[in-house]
N, C-alpha and C positions, 0 to 999 in steps of 0.2 A: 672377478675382473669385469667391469663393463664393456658389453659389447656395442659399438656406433657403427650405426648405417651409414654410409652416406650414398647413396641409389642415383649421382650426379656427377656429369664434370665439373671437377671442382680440383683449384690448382691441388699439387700433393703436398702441399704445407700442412694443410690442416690434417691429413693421416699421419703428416710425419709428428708434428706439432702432439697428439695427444698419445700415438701409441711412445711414444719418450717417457708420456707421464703416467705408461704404463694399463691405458684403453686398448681393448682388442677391435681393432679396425676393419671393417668390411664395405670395400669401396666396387664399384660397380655401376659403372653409363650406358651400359650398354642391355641391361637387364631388366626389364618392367619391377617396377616397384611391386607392384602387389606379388611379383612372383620371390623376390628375394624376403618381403615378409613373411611369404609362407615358408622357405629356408631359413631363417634365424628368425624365429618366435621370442626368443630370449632377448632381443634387443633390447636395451634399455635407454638409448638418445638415437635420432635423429639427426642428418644435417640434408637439409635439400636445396634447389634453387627455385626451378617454377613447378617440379613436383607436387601433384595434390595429395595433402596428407585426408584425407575421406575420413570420416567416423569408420568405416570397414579398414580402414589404414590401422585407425586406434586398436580397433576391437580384437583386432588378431595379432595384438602385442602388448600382450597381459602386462609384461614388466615395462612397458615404455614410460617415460619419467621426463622426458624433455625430446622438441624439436628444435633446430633452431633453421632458422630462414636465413641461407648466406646472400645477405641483400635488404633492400629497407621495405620494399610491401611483401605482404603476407597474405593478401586473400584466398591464396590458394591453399592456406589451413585455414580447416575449420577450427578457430578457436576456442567457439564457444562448445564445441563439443568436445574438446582436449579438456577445455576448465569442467567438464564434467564428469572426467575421466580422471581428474586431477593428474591434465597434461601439465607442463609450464613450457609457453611457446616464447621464443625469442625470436629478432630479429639484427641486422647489421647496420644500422642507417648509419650513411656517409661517406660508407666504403666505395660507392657506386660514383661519386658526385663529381669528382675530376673527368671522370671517362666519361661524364654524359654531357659537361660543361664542353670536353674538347671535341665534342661527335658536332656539339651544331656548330663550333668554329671549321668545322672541315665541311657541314653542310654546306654553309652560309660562302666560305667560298670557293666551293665544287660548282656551286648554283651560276653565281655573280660570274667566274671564269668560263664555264661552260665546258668544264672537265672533263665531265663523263663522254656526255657525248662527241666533244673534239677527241678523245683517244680514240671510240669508236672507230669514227669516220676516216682517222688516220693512219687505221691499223690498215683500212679498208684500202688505201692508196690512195685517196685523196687528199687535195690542200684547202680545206673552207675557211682561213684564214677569216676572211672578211664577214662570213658569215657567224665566227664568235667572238663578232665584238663584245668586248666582257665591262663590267663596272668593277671601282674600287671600294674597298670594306674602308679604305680612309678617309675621316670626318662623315661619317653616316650615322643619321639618328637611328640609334637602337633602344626597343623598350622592350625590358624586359619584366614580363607580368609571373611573379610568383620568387620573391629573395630567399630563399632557404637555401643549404647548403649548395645546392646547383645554381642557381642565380648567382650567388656570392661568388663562384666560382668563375663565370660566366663573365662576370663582371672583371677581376683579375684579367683575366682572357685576352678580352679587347682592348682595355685599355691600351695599349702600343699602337692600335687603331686610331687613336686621336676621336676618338667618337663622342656626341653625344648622347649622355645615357638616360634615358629617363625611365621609371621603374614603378610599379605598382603591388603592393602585397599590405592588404588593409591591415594586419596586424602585426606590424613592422614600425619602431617609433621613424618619424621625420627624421631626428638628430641621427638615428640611426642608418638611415640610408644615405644620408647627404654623407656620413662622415667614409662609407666604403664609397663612395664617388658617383652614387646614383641620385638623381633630383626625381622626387616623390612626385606623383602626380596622377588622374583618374585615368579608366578603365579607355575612356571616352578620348580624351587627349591623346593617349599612345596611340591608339587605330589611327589617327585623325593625323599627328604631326611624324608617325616614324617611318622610313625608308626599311624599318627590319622589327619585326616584332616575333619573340620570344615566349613560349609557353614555360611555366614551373611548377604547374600546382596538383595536387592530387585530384582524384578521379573520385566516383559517387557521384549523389543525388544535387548535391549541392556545387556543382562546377558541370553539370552535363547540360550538353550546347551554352556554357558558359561564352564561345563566342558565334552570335549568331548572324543574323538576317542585316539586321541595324548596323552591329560592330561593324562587319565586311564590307557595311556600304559605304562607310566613312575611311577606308582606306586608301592612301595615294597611290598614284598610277604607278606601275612599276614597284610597289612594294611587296614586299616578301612575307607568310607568316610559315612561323613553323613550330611544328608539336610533338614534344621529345619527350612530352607530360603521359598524359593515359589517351586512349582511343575514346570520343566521347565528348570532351571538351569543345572540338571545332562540330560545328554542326554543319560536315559536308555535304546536306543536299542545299542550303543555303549557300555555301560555298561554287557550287557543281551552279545553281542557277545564278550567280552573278557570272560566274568565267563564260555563261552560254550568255549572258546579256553585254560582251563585251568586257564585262570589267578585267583591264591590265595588271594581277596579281598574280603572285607565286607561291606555290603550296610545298610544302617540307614535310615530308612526316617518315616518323618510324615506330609509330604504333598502331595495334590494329586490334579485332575484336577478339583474334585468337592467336597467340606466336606457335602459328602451324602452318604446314603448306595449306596451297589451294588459292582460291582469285580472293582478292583484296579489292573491299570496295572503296580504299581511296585510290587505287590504281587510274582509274579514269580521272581524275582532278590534280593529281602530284605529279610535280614536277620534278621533284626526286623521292625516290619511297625505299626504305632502306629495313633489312630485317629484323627490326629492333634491336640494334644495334650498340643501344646506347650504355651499356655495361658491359661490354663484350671486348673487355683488355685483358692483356696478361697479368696489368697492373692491379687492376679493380678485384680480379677474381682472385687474387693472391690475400689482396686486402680484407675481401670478403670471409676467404678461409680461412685465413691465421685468428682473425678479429671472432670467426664462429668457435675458433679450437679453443680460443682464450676463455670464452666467453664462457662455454662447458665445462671447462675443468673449474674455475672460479666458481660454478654453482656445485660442481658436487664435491669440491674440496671444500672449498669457502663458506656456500650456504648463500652465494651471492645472486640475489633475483632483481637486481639493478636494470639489467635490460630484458624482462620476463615483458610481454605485452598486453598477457589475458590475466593480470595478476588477481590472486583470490583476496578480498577484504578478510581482514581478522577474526576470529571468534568473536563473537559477543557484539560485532557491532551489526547494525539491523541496515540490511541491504537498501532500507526505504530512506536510511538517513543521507546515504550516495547520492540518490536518485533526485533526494531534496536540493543536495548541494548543486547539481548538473543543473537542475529546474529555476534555480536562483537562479546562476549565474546565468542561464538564457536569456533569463526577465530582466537582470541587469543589462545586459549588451542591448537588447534590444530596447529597452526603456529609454535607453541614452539614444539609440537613434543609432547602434551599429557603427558607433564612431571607432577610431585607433583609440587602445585602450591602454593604459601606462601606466596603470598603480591599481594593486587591490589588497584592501586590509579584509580581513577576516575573525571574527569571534566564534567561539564554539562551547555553547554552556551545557551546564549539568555535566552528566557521562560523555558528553561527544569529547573533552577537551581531551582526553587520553588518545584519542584516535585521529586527530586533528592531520595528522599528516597524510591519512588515508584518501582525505575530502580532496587532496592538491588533485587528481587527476580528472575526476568528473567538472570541479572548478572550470580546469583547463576545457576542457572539452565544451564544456558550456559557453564559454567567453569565446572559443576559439575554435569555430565550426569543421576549420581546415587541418587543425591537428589532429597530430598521430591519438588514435583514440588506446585502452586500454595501458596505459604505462602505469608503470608502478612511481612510488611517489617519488625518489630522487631521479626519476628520468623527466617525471611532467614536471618538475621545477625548473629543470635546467630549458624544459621547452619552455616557460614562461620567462626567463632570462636571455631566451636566444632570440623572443618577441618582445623583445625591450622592456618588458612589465617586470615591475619591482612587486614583490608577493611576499603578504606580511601575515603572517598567525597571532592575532592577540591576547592578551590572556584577559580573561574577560573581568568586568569588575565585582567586587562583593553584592556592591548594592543591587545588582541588578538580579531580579528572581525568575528569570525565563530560563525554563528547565528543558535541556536534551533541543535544542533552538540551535540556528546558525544565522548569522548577523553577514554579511557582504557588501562591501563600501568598495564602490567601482569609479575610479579616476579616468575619464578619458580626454583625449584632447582633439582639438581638430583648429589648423592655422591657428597655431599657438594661445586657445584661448581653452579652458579647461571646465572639465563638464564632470559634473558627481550626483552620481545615482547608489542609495541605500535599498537594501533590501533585508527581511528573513522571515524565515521561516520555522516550520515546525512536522514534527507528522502523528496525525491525528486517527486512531484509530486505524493503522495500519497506509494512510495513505497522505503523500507528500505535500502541502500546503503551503502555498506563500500568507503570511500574514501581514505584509505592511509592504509599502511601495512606496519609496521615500514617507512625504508626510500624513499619507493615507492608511492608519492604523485601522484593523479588524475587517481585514479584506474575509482572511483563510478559504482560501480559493486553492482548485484544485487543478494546476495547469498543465494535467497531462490530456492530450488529445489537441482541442482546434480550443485556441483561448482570444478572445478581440479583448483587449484595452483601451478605452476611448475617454481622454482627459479633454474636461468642458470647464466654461464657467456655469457654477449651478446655481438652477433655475428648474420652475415644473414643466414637466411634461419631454423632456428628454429620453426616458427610459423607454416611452413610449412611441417615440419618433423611432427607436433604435429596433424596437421589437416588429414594428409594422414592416420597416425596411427589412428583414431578415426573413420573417413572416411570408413576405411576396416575393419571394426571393425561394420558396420552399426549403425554407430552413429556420429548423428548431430553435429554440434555447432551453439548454439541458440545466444550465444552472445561472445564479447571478449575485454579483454583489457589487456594490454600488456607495460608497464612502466617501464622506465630503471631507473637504481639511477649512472651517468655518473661519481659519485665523486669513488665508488666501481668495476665498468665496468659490473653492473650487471642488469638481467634484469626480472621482474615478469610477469610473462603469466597469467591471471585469465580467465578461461574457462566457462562456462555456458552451459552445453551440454542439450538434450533431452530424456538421458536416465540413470542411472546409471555407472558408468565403474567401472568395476573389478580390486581388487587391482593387480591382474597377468597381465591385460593390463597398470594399471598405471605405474606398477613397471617397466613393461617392456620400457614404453615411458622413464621415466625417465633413464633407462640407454642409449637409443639411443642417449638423450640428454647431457647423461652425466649432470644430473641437479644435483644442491647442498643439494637442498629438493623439495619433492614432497607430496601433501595428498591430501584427496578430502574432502568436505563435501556434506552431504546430509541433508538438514534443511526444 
């Protein structure tokens, strides 16, 4: 009989849910984790909430075979050190998304009424009537930045509001957002035209102080932001120094750097600060646990790793072919200039074509810097379907003799006019290579670390303009290639440098060169 931890309050669905199907259940909130590990060594699954599952978690649970995470982030398991344990970690995404879509409708008007504090003062024996004077949530411009299942929800929400909505999440099609009732529009526009602006996106490198200095300052007087998202996003001393320069805004939040007592440094800046709150229903957590209990018995009955997130690639396929397919599709998105992205066909020769369904998740993740990382291939499909990309596998032709290669044809669009960028690759001697970029064959450039791409018209003496600026700049170049497409008179630089460069040097090179485009990446 398998025995499951679960070391969390977590509705009793999910004990009821597996011991039925005949699981020995060991539920306990009240007990430090690491102590009931050392109690039942014999465990073989996991179910936690914000629990950290530690390598020392692993190690001291010989037979453990699965965690799953009741809820959609996970950082608090270490995955990569479960997949080396040959954990398999799951998670619950979507379970949460009503309860957090309805926390900021009670935000939003606890705020506007002045709820909190009129109960206070009225408990107190007083009448400040006049003193909260409150605003209406009807016909107010709300934008909301990040449509994934909580935005969508979000959206649902308000509408009885009569509001306008305007919305932002780059990899979301137009048709697709106009058709749930939100009008697409930039990062820039929301701060600038809304009365209530809305967080939704995950947390990391790539959204941290995503809104800063500039965003805040272009926000109208008496407008409201609020971040239901991760701690990190709003970059509160930014914040903290407009509200002391006068600026008329209102701060929201209910996350922070750690969901534990002690002082909270949005405390001085928020105007309401709540204790992350935001999945904290009867509803959600039910959802969460029934959705973890299913989820478990499916894989050890079924064999089902549908929603596994640290999935292991197959025998026989070479970890470097992954890594190629991630490395493309960055060069693709970025090549196009990081436009909304709506269509990608895919080839995959030689040996790769058997594994062809392995590549959907690295794809994903390449194209899509904000998705869930780690899915297995029918989870990252269905993420590519719910980002309005149509995602096509080809079967590649006879004629064509590129052996163990992947081919990538990336459709993006932007105000209805449609933009295609090729790419493939190959891996050479154990290391990941793009070969061709659109019509610039025999790159085989090697784009892991700090890569500059700079398309010119060609002409002499370019190469050298690029090397001096980089040069005085104390910075290397590790490697180079440089290919013309002689039927266009034009020519690709691909750089390989040793350190970062600053987009104020990139930008700056590119105008010396007067180049057509320019971008870097850092992979």
């Amino acid at each position: 009989m398998n025995k499951v931890l679960i070391p969390t309050k977590l509705s009793d669905v999910a004990a009821n849910t597996l011991k039925t199907a005949g699981y020995e259940v060991i539920q306990d909130a009240d007990t430090p984790l690491e102590k009931q590990v050392a109690a039942h060594p014999d465990t073989v699954a996991l179910i936690v909430r914000s629990e950290k599952v530690t390598p020392e978690i692993m190690d001291a649970l010989p037979s453990l075979k699965l965690v799953v995470r009741a809820g959609a982030g996970y950082d608090n398991i270490d995955i990569v050190y479960a997949r080396k344990k040959n954990v398999d970690v799951m998670n619950t995404p979507g379970a949460n998304s009503n309860a957090v879509a309805e926390e900021v409708m009670a935000m939003i008007l606890a705020y506007y009424r002045h709820i909190v504090q009129a109960d206070a003062t009225t408990r107190e024996g007083l009448w400040e009537k006049k003193k909260y004077m409150g605003s209406e949530l009807t016909k107010k411009t709300v934008g909301i930045i990040g449509l994934g299942n909580i935005g969508r929800n979000l959206v649902k929400r308000l509408q009885g509001f009569e509001p306008i909505l305007l919305g932002y999440d780059h990899f979301l099609a137009r048709q697709r957002a106009l058709n749930i009732g939100v009008t697409p529009t930039s990062i820039e526009d929301i701060f600038s035209q809304c009365d209530i602006i809305t967080l939704h996106v995950p947390g990391g490198p790539s959204t941290h102080h995503m809104v800063n200095a500039e965003l805040i300052g272009k926000m109208k007087d008496g407008a409201v932001l609020i971040n239901c998202s991760r701690y990190g996003v709003v970059d509160e001393e930014a914040l903290a120094a407009a509200k002391a320069a006068g600026k008329n805004i209102g701060y929201l939040t209910d996350v922070h750097p750690k969901d534990a007592p002690g002082e909270k440094p949005s405390a001085p800046i928020a105007d309401l600060i709540l204790p992350h709150l935001g999945a904290n229903t009867r509803e959600a957590n039910t959802k969460a646990a029934k959705r973890a209990a299913e989820q478990m018995i499916a894989y050890f009955s079924d064999g089902d790793t549908s929603c596994v997130v640290n999935g292991e690639s197959p025998s026989g396929l070479n970890p470097a072919h992954l890594q190629l397919a991630f490395l493309l599709a960055s060069l693709a998105r970025k090549a196009g200039g990081n436009k909304p992205i709506r269509r990608v066909e895919c080839t995959f020769y030689g040996n790769l074509r058997i594994f062809r369904k392995w590549f959907t998740a690295p794809i994903l993740e390449g194209l899509l810097p904000h998705a869930e990382k780690g899915l297995m291939p029918a989870a990252a499909e269905e993420s590519l379907r719910e980002h309005g990309i149509v995602f096509k596998a080809r079967e590649p032709k006879d004629d064509k003799p590129y052996e163990d290669s992947i081919t990538l044809d990336v459709a993006m669009e932007e105000e209805e006019e449609y933009f295609h960028t090729s790419v493939r690759g190959v891996v050479t001697e154990g290391i990941p290579m793009v070969s061709r970029l659109n019509n610039f064959n025999g790159l085989y450039a090697d784009l892991r670390g700090t890569t500059l791409c700079l398309r010119y018209k060609d002409r002499p003496g370019i190469i050298a303009l690029i090397g001096s600026a980089l040069s005085s700049n104390g910075i290397n170049i590790d490697n180079i290639a440089a290919p013309a497409d002689h039927a266009t008179r034009e020519a690709l630089t691909v750089i390989k440098t040793n350190q970062p460069v600053s987009d104020e040097l990139l930008d700056k090179i590119a105008k010396e060169i007067d180049a057509i485009s320019a971008f870097s990446l850092n992979l």
